[in-house]
C-alpha positions as CSV (number, residue, x, y, z in Angstrom):
1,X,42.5,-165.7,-83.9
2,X,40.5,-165.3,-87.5
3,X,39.7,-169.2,-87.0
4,X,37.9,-168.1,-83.4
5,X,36.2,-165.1,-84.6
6,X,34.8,-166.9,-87.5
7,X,33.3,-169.5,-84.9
8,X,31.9,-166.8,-82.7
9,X,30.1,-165.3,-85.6
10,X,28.7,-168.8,-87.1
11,X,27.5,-169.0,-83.5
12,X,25.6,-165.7,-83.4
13,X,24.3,-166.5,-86.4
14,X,23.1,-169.8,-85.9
15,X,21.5,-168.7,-82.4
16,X,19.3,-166.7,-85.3
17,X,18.7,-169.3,-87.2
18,X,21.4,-169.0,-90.2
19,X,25.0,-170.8,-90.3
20,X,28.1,-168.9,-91.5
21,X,28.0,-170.3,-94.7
22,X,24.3,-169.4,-95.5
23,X,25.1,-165.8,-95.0
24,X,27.5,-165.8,-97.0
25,X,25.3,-167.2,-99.8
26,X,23.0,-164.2,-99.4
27,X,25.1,-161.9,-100.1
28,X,25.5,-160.0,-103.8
29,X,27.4,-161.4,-106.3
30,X,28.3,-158.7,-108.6
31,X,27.5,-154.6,-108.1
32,X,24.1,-153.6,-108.3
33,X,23.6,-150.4,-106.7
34,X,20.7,-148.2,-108.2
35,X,19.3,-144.6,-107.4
36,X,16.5,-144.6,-104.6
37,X,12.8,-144.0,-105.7
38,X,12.8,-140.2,-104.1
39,X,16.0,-139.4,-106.1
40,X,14.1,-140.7,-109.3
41,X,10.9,-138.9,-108.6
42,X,13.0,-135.6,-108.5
43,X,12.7,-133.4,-111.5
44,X,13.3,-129.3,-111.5
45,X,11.4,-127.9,-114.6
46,X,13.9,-125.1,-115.3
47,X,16.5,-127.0,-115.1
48,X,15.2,-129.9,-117.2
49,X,14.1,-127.2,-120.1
50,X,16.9,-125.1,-120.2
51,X,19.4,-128.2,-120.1
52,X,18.7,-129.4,-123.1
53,X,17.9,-125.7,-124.8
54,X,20.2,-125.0,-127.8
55,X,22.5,-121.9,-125.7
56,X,24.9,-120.7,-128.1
57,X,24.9,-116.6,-128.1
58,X,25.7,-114.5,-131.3
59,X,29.1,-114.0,-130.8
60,X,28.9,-110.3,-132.7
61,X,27.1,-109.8,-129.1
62,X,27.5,-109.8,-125.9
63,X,25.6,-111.8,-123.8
64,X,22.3,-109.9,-121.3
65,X,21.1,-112.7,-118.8
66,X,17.3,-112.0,-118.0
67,X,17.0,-115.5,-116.6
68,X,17.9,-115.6,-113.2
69,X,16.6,-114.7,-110.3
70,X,19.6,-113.7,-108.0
71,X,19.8,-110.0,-107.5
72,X,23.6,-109.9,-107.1
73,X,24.6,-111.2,-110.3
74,X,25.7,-107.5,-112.2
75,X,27.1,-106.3,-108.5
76,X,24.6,-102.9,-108.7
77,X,21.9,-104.1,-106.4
78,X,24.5,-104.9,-103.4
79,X,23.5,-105.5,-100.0
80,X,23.7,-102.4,-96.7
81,X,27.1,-101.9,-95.0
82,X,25.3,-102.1,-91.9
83,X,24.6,-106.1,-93.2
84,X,27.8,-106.8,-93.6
85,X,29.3,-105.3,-90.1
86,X,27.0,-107.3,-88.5
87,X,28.0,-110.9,-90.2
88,X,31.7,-109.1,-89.5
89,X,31.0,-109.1,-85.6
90,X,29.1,-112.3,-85.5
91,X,32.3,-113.8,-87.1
92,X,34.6,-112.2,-84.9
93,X,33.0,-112.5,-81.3
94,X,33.6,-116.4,-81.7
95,X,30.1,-117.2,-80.1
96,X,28.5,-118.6,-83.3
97,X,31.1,-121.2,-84.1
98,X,29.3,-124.6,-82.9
99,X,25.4,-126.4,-83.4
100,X,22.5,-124.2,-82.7
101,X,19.9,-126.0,-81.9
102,X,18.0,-127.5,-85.0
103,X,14.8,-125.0,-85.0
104,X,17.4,-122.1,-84.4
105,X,18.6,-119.6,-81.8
106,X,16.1,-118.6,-79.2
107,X,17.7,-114.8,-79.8
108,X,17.6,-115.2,-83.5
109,X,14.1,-116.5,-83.6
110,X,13.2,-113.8,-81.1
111,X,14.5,-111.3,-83.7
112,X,12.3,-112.5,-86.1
113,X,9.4,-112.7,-84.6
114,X,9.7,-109.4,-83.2
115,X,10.0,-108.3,-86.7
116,X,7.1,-109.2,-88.5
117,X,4.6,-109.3,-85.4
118,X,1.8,-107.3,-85.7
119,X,-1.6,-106.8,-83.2
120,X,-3.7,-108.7,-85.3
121,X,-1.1,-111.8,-85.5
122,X,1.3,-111.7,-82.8
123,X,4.4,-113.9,-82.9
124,X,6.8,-115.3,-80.2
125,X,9.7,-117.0,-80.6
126,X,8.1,-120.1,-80.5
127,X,6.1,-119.7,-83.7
128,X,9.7,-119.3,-85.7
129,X,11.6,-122.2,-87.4
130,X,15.0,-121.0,-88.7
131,X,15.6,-123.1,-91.7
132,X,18.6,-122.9,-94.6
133,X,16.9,-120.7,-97.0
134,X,13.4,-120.1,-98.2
135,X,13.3,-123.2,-100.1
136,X,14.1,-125.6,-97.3
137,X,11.1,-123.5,-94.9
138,X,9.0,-124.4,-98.3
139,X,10.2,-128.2,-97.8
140,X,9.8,-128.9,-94.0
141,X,6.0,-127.2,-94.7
142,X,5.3,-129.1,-97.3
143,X,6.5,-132.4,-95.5
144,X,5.0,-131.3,-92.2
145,X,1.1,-130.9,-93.3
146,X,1.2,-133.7,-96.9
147,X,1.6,-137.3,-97.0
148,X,2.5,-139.1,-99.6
149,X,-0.5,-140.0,-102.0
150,X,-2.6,-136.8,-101.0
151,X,-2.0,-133.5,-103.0
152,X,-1.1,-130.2,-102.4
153,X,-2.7,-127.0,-104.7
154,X,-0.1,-124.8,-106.3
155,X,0.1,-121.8,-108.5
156,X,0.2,-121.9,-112.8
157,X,2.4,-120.2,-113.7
158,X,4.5,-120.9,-110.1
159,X,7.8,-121.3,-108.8
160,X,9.0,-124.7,-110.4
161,X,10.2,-125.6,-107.2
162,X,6.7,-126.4,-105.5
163,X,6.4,-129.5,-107.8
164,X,10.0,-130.5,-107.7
165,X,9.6,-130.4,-103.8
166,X,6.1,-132.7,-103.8
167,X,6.2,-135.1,-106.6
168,X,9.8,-136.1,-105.0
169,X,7.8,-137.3,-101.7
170,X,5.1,-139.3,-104.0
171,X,2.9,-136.1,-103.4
172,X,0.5,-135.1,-106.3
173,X,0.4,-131.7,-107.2
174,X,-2.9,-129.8,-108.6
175,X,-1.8,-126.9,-110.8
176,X,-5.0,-124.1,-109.9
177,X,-4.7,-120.7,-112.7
178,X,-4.0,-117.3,-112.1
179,X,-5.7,-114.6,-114.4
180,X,-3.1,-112.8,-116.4
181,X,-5.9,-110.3,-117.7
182,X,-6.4,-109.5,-113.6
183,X,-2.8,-109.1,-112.9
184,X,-2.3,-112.8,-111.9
185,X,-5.2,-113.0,-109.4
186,X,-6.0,-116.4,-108.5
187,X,-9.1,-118.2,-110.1
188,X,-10.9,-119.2,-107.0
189,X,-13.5,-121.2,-108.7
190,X,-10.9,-123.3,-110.2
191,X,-8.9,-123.6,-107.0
192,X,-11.7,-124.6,-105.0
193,X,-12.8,-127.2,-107.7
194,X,-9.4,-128.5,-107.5
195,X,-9.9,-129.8,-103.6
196,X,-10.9,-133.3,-103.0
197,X,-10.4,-135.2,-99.9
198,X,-6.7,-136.1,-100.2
199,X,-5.9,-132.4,-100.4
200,X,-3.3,-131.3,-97.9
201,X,-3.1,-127.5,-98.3
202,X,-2.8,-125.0,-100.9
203,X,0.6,-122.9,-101.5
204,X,0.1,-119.3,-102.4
205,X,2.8,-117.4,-103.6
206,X,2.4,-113.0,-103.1
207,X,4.5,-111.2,-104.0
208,X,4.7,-113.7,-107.4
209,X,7.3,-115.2,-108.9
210,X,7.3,-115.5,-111.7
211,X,4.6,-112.8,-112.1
212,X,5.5,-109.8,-110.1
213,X,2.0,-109.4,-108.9
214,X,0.9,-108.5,-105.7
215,X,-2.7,-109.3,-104.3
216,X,-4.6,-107.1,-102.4
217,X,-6.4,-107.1,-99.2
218,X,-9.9,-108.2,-101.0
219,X,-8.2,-111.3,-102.9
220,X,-6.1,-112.1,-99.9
221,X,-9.4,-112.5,-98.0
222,X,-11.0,-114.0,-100.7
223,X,-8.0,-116.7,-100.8
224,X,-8.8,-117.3,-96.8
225,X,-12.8,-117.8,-97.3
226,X,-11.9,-120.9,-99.8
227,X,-9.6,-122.4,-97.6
228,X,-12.0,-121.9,-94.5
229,X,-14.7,-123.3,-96.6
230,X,-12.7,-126.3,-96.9
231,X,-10.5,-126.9,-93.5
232,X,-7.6,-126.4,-95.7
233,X,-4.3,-125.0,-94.3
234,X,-1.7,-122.6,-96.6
235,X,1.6,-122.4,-96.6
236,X,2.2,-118.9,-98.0
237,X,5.7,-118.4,-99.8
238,X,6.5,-114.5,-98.8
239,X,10.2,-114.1,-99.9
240,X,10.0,-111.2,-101.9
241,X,7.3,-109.4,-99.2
242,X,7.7,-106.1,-98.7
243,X,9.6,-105.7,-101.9
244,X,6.6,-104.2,-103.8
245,X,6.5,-100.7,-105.9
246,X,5.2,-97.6,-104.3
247,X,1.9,-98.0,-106.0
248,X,1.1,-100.8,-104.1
249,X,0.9,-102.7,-100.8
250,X,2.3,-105.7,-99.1
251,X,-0.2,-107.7,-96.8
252,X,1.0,-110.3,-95.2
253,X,-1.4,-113.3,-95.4
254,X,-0.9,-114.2,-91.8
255,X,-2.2,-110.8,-90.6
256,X,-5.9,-111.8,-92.3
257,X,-6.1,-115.0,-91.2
258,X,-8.6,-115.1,-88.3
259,X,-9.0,-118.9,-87.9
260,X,-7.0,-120.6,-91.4
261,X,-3.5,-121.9,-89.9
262,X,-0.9,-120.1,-92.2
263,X,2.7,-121.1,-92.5
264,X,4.6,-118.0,-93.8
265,X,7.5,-119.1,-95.7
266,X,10.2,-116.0,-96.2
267,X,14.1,-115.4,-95.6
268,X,17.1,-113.0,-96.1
269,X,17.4,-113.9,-99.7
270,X,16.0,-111.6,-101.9
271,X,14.7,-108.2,-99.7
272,X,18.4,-107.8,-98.1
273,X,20.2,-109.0,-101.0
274,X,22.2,-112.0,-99.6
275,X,20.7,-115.5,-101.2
276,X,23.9,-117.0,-100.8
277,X,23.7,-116.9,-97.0
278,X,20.6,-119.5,-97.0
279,X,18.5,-118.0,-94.1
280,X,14.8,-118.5,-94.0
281,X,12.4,-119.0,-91.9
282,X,8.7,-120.3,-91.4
283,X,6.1,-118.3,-89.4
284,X,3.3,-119.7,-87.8
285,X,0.3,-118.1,-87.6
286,X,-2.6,-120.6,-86.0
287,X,-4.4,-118.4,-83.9
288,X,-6.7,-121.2,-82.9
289,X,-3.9,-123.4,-82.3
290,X,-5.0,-125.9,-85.2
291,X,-1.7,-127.0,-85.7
292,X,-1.9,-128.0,-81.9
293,X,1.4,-129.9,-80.8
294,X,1.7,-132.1,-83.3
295,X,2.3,-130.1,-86.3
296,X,4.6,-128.0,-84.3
297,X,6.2,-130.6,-83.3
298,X,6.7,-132.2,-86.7
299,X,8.3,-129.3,-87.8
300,X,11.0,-129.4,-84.9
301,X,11.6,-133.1,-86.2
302,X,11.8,-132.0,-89.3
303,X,14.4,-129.5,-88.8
304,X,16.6,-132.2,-87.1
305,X,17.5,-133.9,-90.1
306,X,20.4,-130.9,-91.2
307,X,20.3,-129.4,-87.6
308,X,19.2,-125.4,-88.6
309,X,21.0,-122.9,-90.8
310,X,24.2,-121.2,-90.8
311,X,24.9,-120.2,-87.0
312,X,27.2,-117.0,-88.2
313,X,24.1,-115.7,-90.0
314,X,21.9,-116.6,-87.4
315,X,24.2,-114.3,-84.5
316,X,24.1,-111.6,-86.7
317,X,20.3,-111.9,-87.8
318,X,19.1,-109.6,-84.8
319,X,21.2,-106.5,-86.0
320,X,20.1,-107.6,-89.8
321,X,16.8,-107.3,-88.9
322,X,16.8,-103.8,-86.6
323,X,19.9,-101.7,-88.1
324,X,19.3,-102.0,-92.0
325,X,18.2,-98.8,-93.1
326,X,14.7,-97.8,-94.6
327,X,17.0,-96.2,-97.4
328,X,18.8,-99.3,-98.7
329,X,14.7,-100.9,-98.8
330,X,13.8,-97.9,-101.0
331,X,17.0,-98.0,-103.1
332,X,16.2,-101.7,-104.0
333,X,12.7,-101.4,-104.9
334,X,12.9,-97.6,-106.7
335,X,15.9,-99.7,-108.8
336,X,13.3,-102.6,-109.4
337,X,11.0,-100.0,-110.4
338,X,12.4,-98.2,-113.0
339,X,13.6,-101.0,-114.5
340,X,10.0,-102.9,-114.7
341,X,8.7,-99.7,-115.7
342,X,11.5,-99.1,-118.7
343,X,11.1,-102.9,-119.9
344,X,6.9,-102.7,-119.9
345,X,7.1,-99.3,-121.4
346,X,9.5,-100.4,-124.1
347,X,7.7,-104.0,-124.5
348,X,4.6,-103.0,-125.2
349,X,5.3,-101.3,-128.0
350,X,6.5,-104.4,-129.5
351,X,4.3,-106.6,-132.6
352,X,3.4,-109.6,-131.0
353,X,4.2,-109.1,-127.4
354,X,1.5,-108.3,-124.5
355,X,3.7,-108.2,-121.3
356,X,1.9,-107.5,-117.6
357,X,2.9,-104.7,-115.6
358,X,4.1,-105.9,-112.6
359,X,3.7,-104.9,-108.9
360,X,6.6,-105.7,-107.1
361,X,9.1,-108.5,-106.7
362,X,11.9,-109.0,-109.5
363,X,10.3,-110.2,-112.5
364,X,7.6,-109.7,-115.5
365,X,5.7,-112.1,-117.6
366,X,5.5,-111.5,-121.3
367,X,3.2,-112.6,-123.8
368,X,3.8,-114.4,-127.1
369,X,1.2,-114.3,-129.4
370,X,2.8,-117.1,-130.9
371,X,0.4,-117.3,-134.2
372,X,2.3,-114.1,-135.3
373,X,5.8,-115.8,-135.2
374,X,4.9,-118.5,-137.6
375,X,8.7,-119.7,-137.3
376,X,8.2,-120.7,-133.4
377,X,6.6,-123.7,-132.7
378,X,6.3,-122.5,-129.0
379,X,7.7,-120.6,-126.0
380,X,11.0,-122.6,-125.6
381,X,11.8,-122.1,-129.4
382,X,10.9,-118.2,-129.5
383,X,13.3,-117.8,-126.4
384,X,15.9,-120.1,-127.8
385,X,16.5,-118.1,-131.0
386,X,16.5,-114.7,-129.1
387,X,19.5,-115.8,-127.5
388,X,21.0,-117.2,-130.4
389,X,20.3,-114.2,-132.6
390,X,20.3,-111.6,-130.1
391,X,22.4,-112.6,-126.9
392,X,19.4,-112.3,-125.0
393,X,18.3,-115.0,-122.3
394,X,14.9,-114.9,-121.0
395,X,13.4,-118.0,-119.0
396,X,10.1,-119.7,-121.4
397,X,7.5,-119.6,-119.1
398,X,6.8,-123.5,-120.3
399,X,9.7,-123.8,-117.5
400,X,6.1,-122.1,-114.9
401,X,3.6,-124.6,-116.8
402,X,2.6,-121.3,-118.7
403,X,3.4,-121.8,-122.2
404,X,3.9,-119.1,-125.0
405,X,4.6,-116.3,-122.1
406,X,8.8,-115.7,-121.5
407,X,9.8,-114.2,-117.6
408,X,12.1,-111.4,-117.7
409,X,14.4,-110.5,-114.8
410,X,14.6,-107.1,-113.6
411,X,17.8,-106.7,-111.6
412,X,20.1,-105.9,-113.9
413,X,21.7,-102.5,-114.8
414,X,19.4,-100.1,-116.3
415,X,22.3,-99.8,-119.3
416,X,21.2,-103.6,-119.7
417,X,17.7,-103.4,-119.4
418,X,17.6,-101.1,-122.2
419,X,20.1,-102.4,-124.8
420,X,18.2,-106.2,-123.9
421,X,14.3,-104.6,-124.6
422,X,16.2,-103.0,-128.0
423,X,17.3,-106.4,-128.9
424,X,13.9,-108.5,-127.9
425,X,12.3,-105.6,-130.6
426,X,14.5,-106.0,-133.2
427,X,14.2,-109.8,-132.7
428,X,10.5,-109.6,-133.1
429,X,10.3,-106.9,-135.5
430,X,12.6,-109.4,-138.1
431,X,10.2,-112.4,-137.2
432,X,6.8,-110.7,-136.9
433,X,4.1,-112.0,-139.2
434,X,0.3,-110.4,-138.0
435,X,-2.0,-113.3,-137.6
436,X,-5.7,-113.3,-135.7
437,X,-4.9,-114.6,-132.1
438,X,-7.1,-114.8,-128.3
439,X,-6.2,-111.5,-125.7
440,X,-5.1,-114.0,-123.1
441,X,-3.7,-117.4,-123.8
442,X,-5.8,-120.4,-123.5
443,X,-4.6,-122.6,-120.9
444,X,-6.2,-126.1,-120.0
445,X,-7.5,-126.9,-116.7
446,X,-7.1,-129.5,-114.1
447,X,-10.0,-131.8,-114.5
């Protein structure tokens, strides 16, 4: 029988041109199997940085983690009862058990759209993609509107994972300043200098991490007039939206637009508390239809490749969406609030630092003057020593292509926040030597 299936084969074979015995000759000889190209191209910032960072706490202290950016790490922010009832029904009516399709419920995509739908940028269902978090909707846009050898615009000092997401495709990213000395605004005239004619789109990122800003309705036009200028598209990364201080006011980017196709990237994650249930979602806003069919399209082919998020958090996303209570929204951000307003307060009175009030969102950027800690060659060895002196772990903002600024987390208990702003002071008061240094750090531009 093996003697007959081995002549059947030479005979397929050879009908191809090849005998038995000259296939086998093409085959390996020993084990060489390497990484693929993407896998190689792929490189997260943060992680690389902090990886190879010396982390070894005092061990007189405990440890305060100001680093990352989940909000239910210390279990005081946690998410509304009425949140967790509905995942509790969506589990036990049985209904949500099998594939979705790969864009998403039609009910759940309804709910969403419904949502955030407003008169000047109305949404159906079919202007929602469902997607596993707010960092796959940031992938499938990227991939949906860039090619490989063209280059996307992103934010400095930005989310680490715009780059990590592009260069991995073979996708150049262009690096475009915000103005710490504005409150982060973006520097249009470098942005628009940046844009050749492999540019893709730009990302923008309001509310800002890592900055905590929030732009206002003047910039956010502003923003739009460069990109109209240009026939440029944005993708818009708007997880932390609506989590802005009272002072301030979110404007969704989409809600301007009247003729730049915006793809709104958002999700569950951070304003309802639950980043671990990987919900997101892109919005389309192309009132024009721009996009057209193809785009829209790609987006559905796109989300084929892992067939949609989580199906129990998609049945319960309607009641998510429509029974969480305005008081669990206010509890979050009046938390978020004191706490940015404690560690700027306390901060500022520091030698040597120059943190930036922040708007909304989960985080604030601090200054180094870095001249007046002659000890510190940069941003990654101020930050390492804090932890190993003080037990205090704040992100370098080298990890956001911004050196000689550090990103503090504000989500922690206010206990923390206080005992971690008395521990950066001490740490600075100890290292603190008064040198002349610049207002606002000089950072190099693209050419």
């Amino acid at each position: 029988m093996a003697s007959d299936s081995l002549m059947i084969l030479d005979s397929i074979l050879s009908s191809s041109g090849f005998t038995y015995s000259e296939r086998l000759k093409s085959r390996y000889t020993k084990w060489n199997i390497r990484a693929s190209e993407m896998s190689k191209r792929t490189f997260n910032p943060i992680r690389a940085i902090v990886d190879n960072m010396k982390i070894k706490p005092n061990p007189e202290k405990a440890m305060i983690t100001l680093s990352i950016g989940d909000p239910t790490v210390f279990g005081n922010l946690p998410t509304n009862e009425n949140i967790l009832q509905a995942m509790k029904e969506a589990v036990d009516s049985g209904r949500f058990n099998g594939y979705a399709p790969s864009v998403g419920y039609h009910t759940s995509r309804d709910a969403v759209a419904n949502f955030y739908s407003c008169p000047e940028s109305p949404l159906k269902a079919k202007d929602v993609i469902l997607t596993s978090g707010c960092s796959q909707a940031i992938e499938l846009a990227i991939n949906v509107l860039a090619n490989p050898g063209q280059n996307i615009l992103i934010p400095r000092p930005g989310f680490s994972l715009y780059k990590t997401l592009a260069v991995s495709l073979g996708i150049e990213v262009k690096f475009y300043n915000l103005l710490p000395e504005r409150s982060w605004e973006i520097d249009l005239q470098h942005l628009e200098a940046l844009i050749d004619d492999k540019t893709a789109c730009i990302i923008v990122n309001n509310p800002s991490n890592p900055c905590g800003s929030v732009f206002n309705k003047s910039h956010l036009q502003n923003i739009l007039t460069v990109a109209t200028r240009n026939y440029l598209p944005i993708i818009v990364d708007e997880i932390y939206g609506d989590m802005v201080f009272p002072e301030s006011q979110f404007i969704g980017l989409g809600s301007l637009s009247r003729s730049v196709p915006i793809l709104s990237c958002g999700g569950l994650a951070k304003r309802w508390l639950v980043p671990g249930w990987r919900m997101g979602w892109i919005l389309i806003h192309d009132r024009n239809d721009i996009l057209s069919r193809e785009v829209r399209n790609g987006l559905v082919c796109l989300s084929q490749r892992i067939l949609g998020p989580c199906t129990i958090v998609q049945g319960a996303l309607e009641d998510i969406l429509n029974k969480t209570t305005q008081d669990f929204y206010d509890d979050t951000i009046n938390i978020l609030k004191s706490n940015a307003d404690l560690c700027f307060n306390a901060l500022s009175m520091v030698p040597g630092l120059r943190p930036i009030r922040p708007c909304g969102s989960m985080y604030m950027m601090v200054g180094i003057d870095i001249d007046d800690f002659p000890e510190f060659k940069n941003d990654i060895d101020f930050t390492e020593r804090m932890i190993s002196e003080q037990s205090v772990f704040c992100l370098p903002a080298t990890c956001f292509e911004y050196p000689n600024f550090f990103r503090v987390v504000t989500t922690v208990p206010e206990d923390l926040m206080l005992e971690a702003c008395n521990r950066i002071r001490e740490f600075c008061e100890v290292h603190f030597q008064s040198q002349e240094h610049c207002s606002v750090p000089d950072i190099e531009c693209d050419k």
